[in-house]
KOLSEPA-73097 format. One record per residue (C-alpha): x, y, z; residue number from 1; residue in one letter; chain. Coordinates in Angstrom, 3 decimals, always signed. Last residue first. Layout:
N
<node><xx>X</xx><yy>Y</yy><zz>Z</zz><i>NUM</i><aa>A</aa><ch>A</ch></node>
...
# end
This chain:
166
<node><xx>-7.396</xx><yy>-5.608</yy><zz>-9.451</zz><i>166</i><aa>X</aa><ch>A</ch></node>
<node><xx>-4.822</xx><yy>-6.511</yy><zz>-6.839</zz><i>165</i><aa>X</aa><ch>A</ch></node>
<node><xx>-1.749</xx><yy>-4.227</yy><zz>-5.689</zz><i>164</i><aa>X</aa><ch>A</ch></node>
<node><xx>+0.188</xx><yy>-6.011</yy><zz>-3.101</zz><i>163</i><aa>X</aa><ch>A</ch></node>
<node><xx>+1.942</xx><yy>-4.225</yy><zz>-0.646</zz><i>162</i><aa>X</aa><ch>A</ch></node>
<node><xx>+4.930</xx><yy>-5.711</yy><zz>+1.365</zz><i>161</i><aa>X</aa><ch>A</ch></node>
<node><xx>+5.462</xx><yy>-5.210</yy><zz>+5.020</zz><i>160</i><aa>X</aa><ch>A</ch></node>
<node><xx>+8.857</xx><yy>-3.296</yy><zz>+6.186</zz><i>159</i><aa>X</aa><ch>A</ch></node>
<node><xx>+6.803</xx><yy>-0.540</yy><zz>+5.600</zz><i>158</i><aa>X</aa><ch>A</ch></node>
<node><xx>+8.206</xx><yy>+3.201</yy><zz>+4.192</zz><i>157</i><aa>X</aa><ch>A</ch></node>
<node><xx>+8.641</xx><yy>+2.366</yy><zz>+0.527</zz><i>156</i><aa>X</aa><ch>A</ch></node>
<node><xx>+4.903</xx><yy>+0.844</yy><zz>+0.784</zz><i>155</i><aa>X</aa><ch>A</ch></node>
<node><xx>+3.686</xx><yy>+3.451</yy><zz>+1.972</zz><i>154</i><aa>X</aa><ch>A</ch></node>
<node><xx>+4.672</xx><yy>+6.021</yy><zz>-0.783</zz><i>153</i><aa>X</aa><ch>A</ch></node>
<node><xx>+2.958</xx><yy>+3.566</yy><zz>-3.402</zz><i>152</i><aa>X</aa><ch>A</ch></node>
<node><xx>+0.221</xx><yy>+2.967</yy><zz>-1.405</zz><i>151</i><aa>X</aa><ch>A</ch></node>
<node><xx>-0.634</xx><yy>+6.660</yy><zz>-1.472</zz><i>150</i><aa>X</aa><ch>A</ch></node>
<node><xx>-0.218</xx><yy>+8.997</yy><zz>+1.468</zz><i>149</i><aa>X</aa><ch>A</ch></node>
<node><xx>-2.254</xx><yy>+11.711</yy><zz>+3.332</zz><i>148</i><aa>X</aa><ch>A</ch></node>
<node><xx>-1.092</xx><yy>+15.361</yy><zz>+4.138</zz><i>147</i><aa>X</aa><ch>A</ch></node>
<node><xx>-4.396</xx><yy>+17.081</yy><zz>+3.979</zz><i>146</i><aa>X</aa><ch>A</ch></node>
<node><xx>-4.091</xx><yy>+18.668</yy><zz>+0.546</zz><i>145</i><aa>X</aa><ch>A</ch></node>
<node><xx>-2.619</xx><yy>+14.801</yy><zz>-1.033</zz><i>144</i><aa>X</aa><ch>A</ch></node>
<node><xx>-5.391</xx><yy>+13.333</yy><zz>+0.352</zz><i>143</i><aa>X</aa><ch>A</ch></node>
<node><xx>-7.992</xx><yy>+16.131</yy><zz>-1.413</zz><i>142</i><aa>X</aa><ch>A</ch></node>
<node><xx>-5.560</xx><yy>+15.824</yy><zz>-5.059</zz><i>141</i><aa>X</aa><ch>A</ch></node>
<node><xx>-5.620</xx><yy>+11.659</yy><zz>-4.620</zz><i>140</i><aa>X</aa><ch>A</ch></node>
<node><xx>-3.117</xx><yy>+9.486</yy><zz>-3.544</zz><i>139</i><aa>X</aa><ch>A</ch></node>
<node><xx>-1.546</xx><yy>+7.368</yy><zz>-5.314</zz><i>138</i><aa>X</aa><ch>A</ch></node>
<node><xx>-1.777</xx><yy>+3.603</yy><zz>-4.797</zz><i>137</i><aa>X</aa><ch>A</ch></node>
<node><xx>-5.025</xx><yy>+3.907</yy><zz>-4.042</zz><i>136</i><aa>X</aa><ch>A</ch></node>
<node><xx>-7.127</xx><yy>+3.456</yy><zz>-6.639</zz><i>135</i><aa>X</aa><ch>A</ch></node>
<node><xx>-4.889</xx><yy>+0.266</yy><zz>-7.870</zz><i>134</i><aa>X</aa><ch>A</ch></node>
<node><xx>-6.373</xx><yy>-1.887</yy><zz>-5.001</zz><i>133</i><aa>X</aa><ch>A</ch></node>
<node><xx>-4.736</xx><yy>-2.789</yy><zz>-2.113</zz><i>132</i><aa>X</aa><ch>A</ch></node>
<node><xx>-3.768</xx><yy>-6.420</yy><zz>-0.537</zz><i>131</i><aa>X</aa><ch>A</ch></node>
<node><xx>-1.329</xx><yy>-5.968</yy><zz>+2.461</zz><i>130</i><aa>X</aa><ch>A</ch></node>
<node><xx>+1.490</xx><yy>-8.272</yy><zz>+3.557</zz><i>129</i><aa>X</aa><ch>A</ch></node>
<node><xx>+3.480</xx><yy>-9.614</yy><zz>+5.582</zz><i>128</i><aa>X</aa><ch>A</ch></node>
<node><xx>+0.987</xx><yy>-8.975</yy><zz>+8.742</zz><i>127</i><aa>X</aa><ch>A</ch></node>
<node><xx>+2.177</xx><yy>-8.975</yy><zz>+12.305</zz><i>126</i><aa>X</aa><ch>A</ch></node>
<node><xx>-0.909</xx><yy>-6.582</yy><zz>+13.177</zz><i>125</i><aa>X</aa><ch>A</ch></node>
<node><xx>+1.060</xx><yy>-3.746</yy><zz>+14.593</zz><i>124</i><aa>X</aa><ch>A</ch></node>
<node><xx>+2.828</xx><yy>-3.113</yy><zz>+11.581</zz><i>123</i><aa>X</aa><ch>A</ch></node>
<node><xx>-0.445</xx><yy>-3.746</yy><zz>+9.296</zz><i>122</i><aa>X</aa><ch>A</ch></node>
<node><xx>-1.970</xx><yy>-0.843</yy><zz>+11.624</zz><i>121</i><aa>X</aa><ch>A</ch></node>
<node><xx>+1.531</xx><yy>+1.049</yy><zz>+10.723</zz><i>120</i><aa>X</aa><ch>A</ch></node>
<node><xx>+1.171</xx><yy>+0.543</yy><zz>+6.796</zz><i>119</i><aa>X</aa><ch>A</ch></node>
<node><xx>-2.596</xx><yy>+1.266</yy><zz>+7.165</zz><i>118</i><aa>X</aa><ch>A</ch></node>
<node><xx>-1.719</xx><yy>+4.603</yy><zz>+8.553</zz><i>117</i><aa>X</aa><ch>A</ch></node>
<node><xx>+1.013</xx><yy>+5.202</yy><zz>+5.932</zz><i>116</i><aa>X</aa><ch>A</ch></node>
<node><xx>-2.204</xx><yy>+4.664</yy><zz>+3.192</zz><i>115</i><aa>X</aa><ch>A</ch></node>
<node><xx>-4.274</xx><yy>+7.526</yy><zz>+5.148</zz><i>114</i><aa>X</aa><ch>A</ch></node>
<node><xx>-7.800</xx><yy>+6.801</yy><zz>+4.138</zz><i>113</i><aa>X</aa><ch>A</ch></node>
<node><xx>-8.189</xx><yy>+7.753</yy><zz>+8.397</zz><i>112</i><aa>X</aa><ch>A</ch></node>
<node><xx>-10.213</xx><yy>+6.816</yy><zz>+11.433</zz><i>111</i><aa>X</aa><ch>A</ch></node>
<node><xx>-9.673</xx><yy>+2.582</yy><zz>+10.434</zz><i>110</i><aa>X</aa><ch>A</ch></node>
<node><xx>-12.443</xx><yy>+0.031</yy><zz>+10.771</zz><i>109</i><aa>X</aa><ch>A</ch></node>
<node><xx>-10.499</xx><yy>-2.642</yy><zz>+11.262</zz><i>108</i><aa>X</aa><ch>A</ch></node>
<node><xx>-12.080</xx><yy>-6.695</yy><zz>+10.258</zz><i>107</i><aa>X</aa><ch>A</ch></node>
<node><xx>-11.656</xx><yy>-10.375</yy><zz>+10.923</zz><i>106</i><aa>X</aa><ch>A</ch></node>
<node><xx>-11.074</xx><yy>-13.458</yy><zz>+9.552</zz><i>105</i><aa>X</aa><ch>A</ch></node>
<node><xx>-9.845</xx><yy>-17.139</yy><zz>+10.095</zz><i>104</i><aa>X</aa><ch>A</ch></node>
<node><xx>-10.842</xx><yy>-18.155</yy><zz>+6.743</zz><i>103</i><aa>X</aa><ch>A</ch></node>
<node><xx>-12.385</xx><yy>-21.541</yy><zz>+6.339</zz><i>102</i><aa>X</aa><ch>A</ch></node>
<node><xx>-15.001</xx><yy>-19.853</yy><zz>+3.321</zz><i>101</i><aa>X</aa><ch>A</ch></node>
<node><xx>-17.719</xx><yy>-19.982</yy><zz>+5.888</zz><i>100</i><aa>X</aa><ch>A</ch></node>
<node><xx>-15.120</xx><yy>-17.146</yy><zz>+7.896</zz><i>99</i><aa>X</aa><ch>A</ch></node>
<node><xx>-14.908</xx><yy>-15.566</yy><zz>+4.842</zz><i>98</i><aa>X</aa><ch>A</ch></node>
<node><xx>-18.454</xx><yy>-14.555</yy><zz>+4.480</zz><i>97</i><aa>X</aa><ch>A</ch></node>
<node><xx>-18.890</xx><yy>-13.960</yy><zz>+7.902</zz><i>96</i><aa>X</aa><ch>A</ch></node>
<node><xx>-16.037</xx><yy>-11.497</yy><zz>+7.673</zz><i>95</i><aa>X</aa><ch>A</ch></node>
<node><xx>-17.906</xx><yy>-10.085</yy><zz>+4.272</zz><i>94</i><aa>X</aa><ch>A</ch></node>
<node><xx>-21.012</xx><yy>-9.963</yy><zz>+6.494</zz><i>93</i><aa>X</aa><ch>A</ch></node>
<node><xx>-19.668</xx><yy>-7.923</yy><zz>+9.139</zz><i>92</i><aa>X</aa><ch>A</ch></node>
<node><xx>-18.104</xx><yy>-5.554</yy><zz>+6.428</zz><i>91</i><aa>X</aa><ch>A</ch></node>
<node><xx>-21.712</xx><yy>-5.014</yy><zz>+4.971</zz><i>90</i><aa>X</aa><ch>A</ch></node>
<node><xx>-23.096</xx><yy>-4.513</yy><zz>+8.772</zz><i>89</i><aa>X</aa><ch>A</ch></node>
<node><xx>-20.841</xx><yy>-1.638</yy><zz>+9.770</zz><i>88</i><aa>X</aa><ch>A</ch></node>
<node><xx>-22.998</xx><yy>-0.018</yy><zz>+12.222</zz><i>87</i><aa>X</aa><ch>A</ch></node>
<node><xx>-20.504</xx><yy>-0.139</yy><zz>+14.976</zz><i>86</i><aa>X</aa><ch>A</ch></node>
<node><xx>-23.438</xx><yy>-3.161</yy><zz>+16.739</zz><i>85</i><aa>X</aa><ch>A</ch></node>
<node><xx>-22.806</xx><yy>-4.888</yy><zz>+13.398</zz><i>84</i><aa>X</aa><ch>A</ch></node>
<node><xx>-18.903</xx><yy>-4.693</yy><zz>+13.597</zz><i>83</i><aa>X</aa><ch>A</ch></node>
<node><xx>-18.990</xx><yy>-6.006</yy><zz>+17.337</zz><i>82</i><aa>X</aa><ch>A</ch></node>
<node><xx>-20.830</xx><yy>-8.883</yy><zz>+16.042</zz><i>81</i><aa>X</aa><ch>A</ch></node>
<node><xx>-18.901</xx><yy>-9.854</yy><zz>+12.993</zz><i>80</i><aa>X</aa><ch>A</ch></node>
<node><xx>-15.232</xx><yy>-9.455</yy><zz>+15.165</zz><i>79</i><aa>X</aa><ch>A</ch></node>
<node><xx>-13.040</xx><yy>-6.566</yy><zz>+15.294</zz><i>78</i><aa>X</aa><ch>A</ch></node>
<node><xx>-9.488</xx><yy>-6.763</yy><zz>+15.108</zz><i>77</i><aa>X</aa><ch>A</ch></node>
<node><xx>-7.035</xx><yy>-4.288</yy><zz>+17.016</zz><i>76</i><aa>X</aa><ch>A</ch></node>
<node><xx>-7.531</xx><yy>-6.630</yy><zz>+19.512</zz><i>75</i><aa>X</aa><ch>A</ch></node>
<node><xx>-4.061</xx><yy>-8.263</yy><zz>+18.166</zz><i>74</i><aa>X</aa><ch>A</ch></node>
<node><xx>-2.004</xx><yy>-5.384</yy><zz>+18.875</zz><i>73</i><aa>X</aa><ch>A</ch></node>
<node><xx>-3.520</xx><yy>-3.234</yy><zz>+21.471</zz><i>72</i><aa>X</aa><ch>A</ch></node>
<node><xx>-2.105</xx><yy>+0.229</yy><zz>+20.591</zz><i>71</i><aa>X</aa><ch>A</ch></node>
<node><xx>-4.755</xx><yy>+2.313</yy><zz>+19.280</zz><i>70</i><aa>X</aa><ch>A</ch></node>
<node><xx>-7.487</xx><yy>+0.665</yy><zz>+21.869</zz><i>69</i><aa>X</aa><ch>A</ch></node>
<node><xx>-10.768</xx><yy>+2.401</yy><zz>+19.619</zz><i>68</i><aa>X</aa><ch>A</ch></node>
<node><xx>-13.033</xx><yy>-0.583</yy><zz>+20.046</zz><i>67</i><aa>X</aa><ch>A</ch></node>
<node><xx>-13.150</xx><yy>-1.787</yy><zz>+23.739</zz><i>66</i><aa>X</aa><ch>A</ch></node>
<node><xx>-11.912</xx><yy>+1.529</yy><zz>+24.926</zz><i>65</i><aa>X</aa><ch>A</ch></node>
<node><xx>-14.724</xx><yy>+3.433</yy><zz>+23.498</zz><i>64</i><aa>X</aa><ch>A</ch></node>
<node><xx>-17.598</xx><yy>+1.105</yy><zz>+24.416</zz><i>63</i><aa>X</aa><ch>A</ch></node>
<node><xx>-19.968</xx><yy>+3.741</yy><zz>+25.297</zz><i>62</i><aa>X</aa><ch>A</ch></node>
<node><xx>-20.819</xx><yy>+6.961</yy><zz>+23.325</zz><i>61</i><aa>X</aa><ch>A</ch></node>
<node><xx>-20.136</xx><yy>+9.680</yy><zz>+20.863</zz><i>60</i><aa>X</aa><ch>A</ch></node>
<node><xx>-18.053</xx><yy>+12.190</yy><zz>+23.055</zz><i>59</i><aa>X</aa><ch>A</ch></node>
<node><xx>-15.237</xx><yy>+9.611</yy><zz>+24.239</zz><i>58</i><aa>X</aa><ch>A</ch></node>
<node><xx>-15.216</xx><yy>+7.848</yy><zz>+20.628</zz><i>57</i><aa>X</aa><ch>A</ch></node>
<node><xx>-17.460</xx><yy>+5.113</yy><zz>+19.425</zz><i>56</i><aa>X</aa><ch>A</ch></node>
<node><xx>-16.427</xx><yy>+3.389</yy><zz>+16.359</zz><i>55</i><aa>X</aa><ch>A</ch></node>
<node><xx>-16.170</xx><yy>+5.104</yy><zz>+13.000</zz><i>54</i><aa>X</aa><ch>A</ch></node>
<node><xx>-15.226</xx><yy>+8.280</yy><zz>+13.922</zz><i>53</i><aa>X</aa><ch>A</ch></node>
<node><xx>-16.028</xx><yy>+11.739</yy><zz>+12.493</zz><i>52</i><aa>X</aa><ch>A</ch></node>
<node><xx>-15.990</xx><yy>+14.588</yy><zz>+10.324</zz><i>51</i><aa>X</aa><ch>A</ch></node>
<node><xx>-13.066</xx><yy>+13.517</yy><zz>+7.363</zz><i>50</i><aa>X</aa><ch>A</ch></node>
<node><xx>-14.755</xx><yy>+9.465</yy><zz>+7.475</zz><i>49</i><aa>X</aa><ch>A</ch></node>
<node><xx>-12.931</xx><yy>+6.663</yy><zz>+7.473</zz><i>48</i><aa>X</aa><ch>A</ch></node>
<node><xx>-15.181</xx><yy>+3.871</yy><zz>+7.450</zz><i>47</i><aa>X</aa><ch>A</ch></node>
<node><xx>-15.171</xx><yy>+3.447</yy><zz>+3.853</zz><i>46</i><aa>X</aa><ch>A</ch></node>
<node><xx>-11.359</xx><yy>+2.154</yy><zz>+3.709</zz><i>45</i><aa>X</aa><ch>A</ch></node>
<node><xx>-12.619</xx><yy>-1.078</yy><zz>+5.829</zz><i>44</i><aa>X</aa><ch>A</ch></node>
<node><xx>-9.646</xx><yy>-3.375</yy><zz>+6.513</zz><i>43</i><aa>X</aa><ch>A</ch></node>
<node><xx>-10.176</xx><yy>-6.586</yy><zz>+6.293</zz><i>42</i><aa>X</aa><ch>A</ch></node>
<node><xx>-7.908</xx><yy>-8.444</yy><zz>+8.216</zz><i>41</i><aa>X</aa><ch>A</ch></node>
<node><xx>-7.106</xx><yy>-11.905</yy><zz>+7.284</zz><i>40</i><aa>X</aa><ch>A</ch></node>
<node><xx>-6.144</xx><yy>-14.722</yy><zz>+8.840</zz><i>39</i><aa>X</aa><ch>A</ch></node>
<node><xx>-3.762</xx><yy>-17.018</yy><zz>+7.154</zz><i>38</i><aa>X</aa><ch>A</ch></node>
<node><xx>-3.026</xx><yy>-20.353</yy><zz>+6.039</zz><i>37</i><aa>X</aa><ch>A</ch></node>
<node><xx>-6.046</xx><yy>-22.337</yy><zz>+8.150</zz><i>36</i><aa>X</aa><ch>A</ch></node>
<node><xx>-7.451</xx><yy>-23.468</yy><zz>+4.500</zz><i>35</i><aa>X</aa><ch>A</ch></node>
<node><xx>-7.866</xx><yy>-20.523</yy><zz>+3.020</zz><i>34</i><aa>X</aa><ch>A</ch></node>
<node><xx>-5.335</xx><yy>-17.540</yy><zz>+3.804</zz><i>33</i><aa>X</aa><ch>A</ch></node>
<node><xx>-4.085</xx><yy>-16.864</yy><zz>+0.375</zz><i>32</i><aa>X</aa><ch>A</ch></node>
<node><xx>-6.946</xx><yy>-17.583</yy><zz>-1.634</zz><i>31</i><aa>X</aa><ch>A</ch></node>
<node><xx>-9.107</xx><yy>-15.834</yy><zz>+1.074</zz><i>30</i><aa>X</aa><ch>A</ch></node>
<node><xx>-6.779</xx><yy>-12.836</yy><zz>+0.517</zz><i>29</i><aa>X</aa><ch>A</ch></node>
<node><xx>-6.870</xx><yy>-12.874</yy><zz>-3.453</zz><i>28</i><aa>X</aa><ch>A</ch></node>
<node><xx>-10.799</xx><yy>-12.466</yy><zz>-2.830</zz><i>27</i><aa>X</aa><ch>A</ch></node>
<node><xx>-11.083</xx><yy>-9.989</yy><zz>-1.024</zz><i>26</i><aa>X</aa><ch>A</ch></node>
<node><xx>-8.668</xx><yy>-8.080</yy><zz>-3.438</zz><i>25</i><aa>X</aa><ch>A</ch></node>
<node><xx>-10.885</xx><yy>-8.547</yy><zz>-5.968</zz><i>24</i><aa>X</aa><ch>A</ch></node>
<node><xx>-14.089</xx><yy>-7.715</yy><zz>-4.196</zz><i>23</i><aa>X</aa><ch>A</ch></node>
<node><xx>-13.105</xx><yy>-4.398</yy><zz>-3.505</zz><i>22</i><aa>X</aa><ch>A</ch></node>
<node><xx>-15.692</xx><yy>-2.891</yy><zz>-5.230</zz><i>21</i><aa>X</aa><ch>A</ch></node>
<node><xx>-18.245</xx><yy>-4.894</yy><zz>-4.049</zz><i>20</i><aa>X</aa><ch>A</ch></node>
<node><xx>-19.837</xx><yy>-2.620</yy><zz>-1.356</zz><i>19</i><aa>X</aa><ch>A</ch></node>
<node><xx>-19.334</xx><yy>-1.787</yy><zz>+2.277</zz><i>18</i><aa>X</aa><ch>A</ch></node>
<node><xx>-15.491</xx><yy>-1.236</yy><zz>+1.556</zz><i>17</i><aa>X</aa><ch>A</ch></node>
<node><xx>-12.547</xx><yy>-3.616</yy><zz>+1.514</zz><i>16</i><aa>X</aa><ch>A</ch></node>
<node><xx>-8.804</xx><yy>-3.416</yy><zz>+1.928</zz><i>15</i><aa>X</aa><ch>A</ch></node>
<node><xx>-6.859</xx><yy>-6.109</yy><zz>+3.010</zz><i>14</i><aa>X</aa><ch>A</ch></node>
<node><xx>-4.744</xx><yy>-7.589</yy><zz>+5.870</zz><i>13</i><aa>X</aa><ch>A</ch></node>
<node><xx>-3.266</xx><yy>-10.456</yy><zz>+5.747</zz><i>12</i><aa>X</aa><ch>A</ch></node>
<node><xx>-1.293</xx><yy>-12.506</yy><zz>+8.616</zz><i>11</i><aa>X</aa><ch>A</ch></node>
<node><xx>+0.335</xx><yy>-15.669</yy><zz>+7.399</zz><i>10</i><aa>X</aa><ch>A</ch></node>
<node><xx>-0.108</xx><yy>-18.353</yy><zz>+9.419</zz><i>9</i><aa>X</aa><ch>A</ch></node>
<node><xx>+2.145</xx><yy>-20.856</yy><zz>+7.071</zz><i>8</i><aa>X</aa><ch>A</ch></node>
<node><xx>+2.857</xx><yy>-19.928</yy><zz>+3.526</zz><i>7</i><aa>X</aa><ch>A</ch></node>
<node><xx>+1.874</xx><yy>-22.099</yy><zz>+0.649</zz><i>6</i><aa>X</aa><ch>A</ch></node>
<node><xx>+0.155</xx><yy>-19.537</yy><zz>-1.561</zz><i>5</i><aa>X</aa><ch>A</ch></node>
<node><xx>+3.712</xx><yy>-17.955</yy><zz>-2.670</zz><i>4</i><aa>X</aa><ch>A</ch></node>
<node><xx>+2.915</xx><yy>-15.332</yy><zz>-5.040</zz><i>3</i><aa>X</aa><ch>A</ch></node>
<node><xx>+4.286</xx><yy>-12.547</yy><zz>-3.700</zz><i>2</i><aa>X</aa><ch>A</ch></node>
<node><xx>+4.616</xx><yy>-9.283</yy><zz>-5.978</zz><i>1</i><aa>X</aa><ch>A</ch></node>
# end
């Protein structure tokens, strides 16, 4: 488990939801990344939805490409206002939050609970390391029925570490 506060531009990314649940792990990244040591990416596990999309998709509406860009490395990272106008308002206040805090943050709204999926996004990002918390580090009878992965799995697969906080 890292411990090492004093790393240089660190990229986090951790999981959150639009309540306080995940407020530990919140706030182990803005320990880590305070101070212009990291940006973190909080990654919202209550977009994820099994019937539909988070951000706009080609059937639901405009502003498809700006949000849903699978492959665009570092726009992969949505900022407070484009979160509001994707309805997630809690999330866009937890970046704000941060932000006040001297946190250079930002937020994903994933398609998928899918832990291997948050080990490629993290991939993508640059991070070393993603915060979880202990509710997902296996994954549950429904995940496990459609083919989704714990933490735990995950984080044998990643070359980026996971952190269980909580």
């Amino acid at each position: 488990m890292p411990n090492d506060t004093s790393a240089q531009n660190q990229t986090i990314v951790a999981v959150t939801g639009e309540d306080d649940q995940y407020r530990a792990v919140r706030s182990r990244a803005t320990a880590l990344a305070a101070g212009g040591r990291g940006t973190v990416i909080l990654y919202d596990m209550d977009a994820a939805g099994l019937f539909s999309s988070p951000v706009p998709t080609e059937w639901s509406g405009e502003g498809e490409e700006e949000l849903t860009a699978a492959e665009a490395g570092p726009r992969d990272r949505l900022d407070p206002d484009e979160l509001d106008t994707a309805g997630r308002g809690a999330v866009a206040d937890q970046v704000r939050q941060l932000r006040s805090m001297g946190v250079d943050a930002w937020a994903w709204l994933p398609t998928t609970k899918d832990a291997t999926d948050l080990a490629a996004y993290a991939e993508r990002q640059g991070a070393s390391l993603v915060l979880v918390p202990p509710d997902l580090e296996q994954p549950s009878l429904l995940e496990k029925v459609t083919g989704q992965s714990g933490t735990e799995q995950a984080n044998r697969q990643s070359p980026v570490t996971f952190e269980t906080v909580g």
